[in-house]
C-alpha positions in Angstrom: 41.9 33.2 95.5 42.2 36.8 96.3 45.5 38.8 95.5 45.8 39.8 99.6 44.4 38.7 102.4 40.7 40.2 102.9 39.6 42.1 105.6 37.1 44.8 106.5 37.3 48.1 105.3 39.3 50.9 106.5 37.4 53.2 109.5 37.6 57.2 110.1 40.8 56.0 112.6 42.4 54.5 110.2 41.8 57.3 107.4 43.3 60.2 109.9 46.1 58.0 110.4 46.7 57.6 106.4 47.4 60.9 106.2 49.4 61.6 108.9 51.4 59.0 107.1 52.9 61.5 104.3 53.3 64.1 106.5 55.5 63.0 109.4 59.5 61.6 109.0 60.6 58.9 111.3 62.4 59.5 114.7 66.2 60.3 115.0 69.3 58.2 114.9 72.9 59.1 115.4 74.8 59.3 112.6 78.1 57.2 112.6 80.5 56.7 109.6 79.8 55.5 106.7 81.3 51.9 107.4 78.9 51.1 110.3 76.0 50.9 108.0 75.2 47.8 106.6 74.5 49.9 103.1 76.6 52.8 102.2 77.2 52.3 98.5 78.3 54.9 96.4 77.9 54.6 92.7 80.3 57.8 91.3 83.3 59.1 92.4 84.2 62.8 93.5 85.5 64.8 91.0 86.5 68.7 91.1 83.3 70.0 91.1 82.0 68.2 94.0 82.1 68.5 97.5 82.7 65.4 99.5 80.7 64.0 102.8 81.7 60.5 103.9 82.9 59.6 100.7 79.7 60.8 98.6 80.4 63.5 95.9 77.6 65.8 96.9 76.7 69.4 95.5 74.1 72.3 95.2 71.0 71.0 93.4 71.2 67.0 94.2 68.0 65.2 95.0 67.9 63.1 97.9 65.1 60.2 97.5 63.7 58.5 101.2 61.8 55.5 102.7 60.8 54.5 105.7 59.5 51.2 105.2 56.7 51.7 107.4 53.2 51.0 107.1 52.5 54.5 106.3 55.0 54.5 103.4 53.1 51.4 101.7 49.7 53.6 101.9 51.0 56.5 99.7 52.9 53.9 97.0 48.7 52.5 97.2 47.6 56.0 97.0 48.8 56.8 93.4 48.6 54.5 90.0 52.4 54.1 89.1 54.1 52.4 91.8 56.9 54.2 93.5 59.8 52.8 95.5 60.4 56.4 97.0 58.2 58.2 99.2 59.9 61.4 100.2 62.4 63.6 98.2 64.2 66.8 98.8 66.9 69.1 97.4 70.8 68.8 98.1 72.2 72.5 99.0 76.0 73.1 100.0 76.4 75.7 103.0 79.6 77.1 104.5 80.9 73.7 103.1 77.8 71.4 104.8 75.6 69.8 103.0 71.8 70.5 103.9 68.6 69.2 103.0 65.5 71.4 102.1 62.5 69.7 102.2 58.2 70.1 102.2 57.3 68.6 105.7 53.7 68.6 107.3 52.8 68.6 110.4 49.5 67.7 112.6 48.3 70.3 114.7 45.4 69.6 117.5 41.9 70.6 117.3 38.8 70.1 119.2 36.9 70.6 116.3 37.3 66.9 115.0 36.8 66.8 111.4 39.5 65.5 108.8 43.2 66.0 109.9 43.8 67.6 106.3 42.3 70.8 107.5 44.5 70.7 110.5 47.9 70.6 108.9 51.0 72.9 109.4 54.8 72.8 108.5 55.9 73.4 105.3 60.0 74.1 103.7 62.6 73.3 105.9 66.0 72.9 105.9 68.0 70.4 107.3 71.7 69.1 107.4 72.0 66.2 105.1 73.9 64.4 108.5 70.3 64.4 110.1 68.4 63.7 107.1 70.5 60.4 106.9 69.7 59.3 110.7 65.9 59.4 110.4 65.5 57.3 106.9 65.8 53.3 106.6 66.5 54.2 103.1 68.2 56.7 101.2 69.5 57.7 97.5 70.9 60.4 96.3 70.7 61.5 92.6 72.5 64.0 90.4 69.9 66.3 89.1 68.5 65.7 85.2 71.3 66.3 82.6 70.7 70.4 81.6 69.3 70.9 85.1 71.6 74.0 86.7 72.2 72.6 90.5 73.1 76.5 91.9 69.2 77.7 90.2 67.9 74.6 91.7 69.7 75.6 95.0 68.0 79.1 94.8 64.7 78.4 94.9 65.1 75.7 97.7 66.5 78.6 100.0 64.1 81.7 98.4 61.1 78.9 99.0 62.5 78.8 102.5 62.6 82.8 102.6 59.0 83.1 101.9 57.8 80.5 104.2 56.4 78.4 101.9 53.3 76.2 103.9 52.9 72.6 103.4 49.8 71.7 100.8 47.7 68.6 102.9 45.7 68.4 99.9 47.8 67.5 97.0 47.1 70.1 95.2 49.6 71.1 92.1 47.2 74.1 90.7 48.1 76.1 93.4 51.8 76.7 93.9 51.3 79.0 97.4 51.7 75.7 98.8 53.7 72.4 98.1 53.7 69.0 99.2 57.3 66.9 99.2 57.7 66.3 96.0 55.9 68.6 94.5 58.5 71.1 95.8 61.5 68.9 94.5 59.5 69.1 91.3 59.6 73.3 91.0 62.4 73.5 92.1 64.6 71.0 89.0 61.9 72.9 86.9 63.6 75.9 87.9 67.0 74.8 87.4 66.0 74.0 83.8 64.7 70.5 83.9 61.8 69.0 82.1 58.5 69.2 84.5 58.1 66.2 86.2 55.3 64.2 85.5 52.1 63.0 87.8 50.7 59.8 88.4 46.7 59.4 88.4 45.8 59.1 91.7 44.3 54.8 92.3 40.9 54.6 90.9 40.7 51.4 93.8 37.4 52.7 95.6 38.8 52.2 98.8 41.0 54.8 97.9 38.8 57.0 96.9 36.6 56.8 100.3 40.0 57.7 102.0 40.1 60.7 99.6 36.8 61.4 99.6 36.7 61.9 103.8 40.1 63.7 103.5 38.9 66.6 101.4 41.5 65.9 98.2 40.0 66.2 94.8 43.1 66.6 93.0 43.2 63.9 90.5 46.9 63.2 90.2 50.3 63.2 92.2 53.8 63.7 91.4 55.1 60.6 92.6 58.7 61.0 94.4 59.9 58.2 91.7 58.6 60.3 88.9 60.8 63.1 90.3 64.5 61.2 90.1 63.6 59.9 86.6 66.4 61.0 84.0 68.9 61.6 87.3 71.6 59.5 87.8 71.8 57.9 91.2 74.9 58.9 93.4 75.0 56.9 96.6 72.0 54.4 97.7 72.5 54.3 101.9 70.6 52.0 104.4 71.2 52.2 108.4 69.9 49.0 108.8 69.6 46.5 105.4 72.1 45.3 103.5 72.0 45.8 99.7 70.2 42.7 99.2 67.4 43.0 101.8 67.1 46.7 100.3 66.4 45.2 96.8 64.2 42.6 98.7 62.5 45.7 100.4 61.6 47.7 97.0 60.5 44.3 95.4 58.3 43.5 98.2 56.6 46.8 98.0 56.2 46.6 94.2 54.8 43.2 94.6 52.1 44.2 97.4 51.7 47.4 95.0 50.4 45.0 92.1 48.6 43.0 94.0 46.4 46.1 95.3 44.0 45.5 92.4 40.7 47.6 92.5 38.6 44.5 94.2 41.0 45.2 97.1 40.4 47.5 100.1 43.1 49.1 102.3 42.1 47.4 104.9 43.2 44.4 103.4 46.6 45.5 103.9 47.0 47.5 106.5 45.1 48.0 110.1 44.7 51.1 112.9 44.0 50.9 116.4 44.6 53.4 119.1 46.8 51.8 120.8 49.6 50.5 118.1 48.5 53.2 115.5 48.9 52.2 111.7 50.1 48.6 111.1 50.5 46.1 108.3 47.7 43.3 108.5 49.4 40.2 109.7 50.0 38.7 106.4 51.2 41.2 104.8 54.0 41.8 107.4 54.7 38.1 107.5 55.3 38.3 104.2 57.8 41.8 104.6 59.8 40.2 107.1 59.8 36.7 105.3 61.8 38.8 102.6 64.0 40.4 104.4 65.4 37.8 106.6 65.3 35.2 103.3 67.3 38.4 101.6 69.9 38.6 104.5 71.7 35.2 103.1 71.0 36.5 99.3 74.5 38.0 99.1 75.6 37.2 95.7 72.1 36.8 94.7 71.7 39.5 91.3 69.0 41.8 91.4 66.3 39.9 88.7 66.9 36.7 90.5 66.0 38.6 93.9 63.0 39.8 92.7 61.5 36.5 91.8 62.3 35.2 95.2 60.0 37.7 96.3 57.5 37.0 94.1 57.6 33.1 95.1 57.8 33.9 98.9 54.5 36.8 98.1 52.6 33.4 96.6 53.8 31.3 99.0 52.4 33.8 101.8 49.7 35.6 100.5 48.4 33.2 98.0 48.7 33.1 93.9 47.9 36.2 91.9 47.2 35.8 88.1 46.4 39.5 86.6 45.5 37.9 83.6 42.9 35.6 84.9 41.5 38.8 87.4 41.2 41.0 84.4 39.5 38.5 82.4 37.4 37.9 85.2 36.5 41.8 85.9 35.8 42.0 81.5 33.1 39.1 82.0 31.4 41.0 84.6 
C-alpha cells in the first residue's frame, strides 16, 4: 500500500502557488494577553538582563521560530531532506523598550509576462514589533541565541541589513549574500554575533520536487532549514493563538509523520492540490488526517509528549494507510 494517498502530479498552478507559499505570512489577528491563548507557555524566567513582554524574558539577539500550519507550510518541510517543524525565523531586537522583529519577507509582484513567479519577487528585511509578529502565526517559539553568540552584534546586523535594504533571495541562493531568504538571514546574522554557521539541509532528491525546482529557476542544492537555525538555542516561550500544548505537539508530529512518509515514489500532488478558486490545499486525506489529530489531541491533556506522538502515528495508519520504510527500501534495493 502506498505511504499517501496517490494522485496526479502537481501542474504549473500549483507550482506558482508553492512558492508563493515561503514568501507570504498569514493575515493579522489582535493581540490579547497572554492568558487568552490557549498556549502561552514560558519555559525561563526573567532575570536582570532581560526585558519583559507579557511575561516572556525577551532581549536583543533572540530568535523567534514560526508556523503557520497551512498547506503552504507542509510544501517547504517537503521541499528540503531533514524535516523541520519551523518554517520561518527572525531576529529578536529591543527598541525604546519594544520588542521588534526583523525578518527576510518576499513578496509577489504582477506581471504580464507570465513565466515563473521566482523572477517576479520583491520584499526583503523588515522590521516588525514582536506584538504583531505574534498575531499573524498559529505557532510561535522563541529561543535564546547559541551559547557564545553576542545578542547586541546579532542585533546590529538585523538593523544595518535593514539600513541597506537588503532584497529578498526567491532563489535560495546562499552563495550570494546581496540577497537573503528567512532564514538564511537569521543565519548571518547569529554568525555575526559569534555563533557557529548554521548548517543546510540537501534540498529532497523526490523528483517531484525537483520538477517544482526545475520550473521555478532554483539550482541551489541545499537550504538552511529554519530548525537547523534554533539548534544549540535554548527555547524561551513556545505560544499558540489557537492550540493547546497538546494539539501543538500533535501538530509538529503530524507534520513529521506526513514528512516521512513523503518518500521519493511520492509526488506533491499526492499531498497537496491547487485550483483557482481555493488556492493551495491539502488533498483530502491528508487533511482528514491533520484535523483527526488535532481534535483526538484536544482531550490528550495529560497525555506526555512520546506517547502523543504515537497516537499520531496510529491515527496517520489508520487514515492514510500502513507505512513500513523498511519493506519500501528493500523494495526500491530489488529494483
Amino acid at each position: 500500500m502506498p505511504s499517501l494517498p496517490l494522485r496526479s502530479a502537481a501542474g504549473l498552478g500549483l507550482l506558482a502557488a508553492l512558492l508563493l507559499a515561503g514568501l507570504a505570512l498569514g493575515g493579522c489577528a489582535s493581540l490579547g494577553t497572554g492568558s487568552s491563548f490557549p498556549t502561552w507557555q514560558i519555559d525561563r524566567q526573567p532575570d536582570n538582563s532581560t526585558a519583559v513582554f507579557q511575561g516572556i524574558p525577551v532581549h536583543t539577539g533572540q530568535i523567534v521560530a514560526s508556523e503557520q500550519g497551512s498547506a503552504q507550510s507542509i510544501f517547504l518541510a517537503l521541499l528540503v531532506s531533514d524535516n523541520s517543524p519551523w518554517v520561518h525565523t527572525g531576529i529578536i531586537a529591543i527598541e525604546d523598550g519594544v520588542p521588534v522583529v526583523y525578518e527576510a519577507n518576499g513578496q509577489i509582484r504582477p506581471s504580464l509576462t507570465g513565466g515563473p513567479p521566482t523572477r517576479n519577487v520583491g520584499g526583503g528585511l523588515r522590521r516588525v514589533t514582536l506584538e504583531s509578529f505574534l498575531g499573524k502565526q498559529r505557532f510561535v517559539a522563541i529561543y535564546d541565541p547559541p551559547p557564545g553568540a553576542d545578542g547586541e552584534r546579532i542585533g546590529r546586523f538585523a538593523r544595518d541589513s535593514l539600513k541597506a535594504g537588503l532584497p529578498f533571495d526567491s532563489f535560495f541562493d546562499r552563495s550570494d549574500p546581496s540577497k537573503v531568504y528567512c532564514s538564511e538571514f537569521t543565519a548571518l546574522a547569529l554568525e555575526a554575533g559569534g555563533a557557529a554557521p548554521r548548517r543546510s539541509s540537501p534540498v529532497n532528491p523526490n523528483q517531484s520536487v525537483a520538477v517544482v525546482m526545475d520550473w521555478l529557476g532554483i539550482t541551489t542544492p541545499d537550504i538552511i532549514p529554519a530548525g537547523a537555525v534554533i539548534e544549540g538555542a535554548t527555547r524561551v516561550a513556545l505560544i499558540s493563538r489557537r492550540d493547546t500544548l497538546p494539539q501543538v505537539e500533535a501538530y509538529f508530529d503530524a507534520k513529521a509523520e506526513l514528512h516521512r512518509r513523503f518518500t521519493p515514489d511520492q509526488k506533491l500532488g499526492n499531498v497537496l492540490h491547487f485550483s483557482t478558486f481555493s488556492g493551495l490545499t491539502f488533498q483530502p486525506e491528508v487533511l482528514e488526517f491533520l484535523r483527526a489529530a488535532n481534535e483526538a489531541a484536544a482531550g490528550w491533556t495529560d497525555v506526555p509528549p512520546d506517547e502523543i506522538g504515537k497516537r499520531v502515528r496510529a491515527l496517520a495508519a489508520e487514515r492514510l494507510g500502513p507505512f513500513d520504510p523498511l519493506r519500501l527500501a528493500n523494495a526500491a534495493h530489488a529494483r
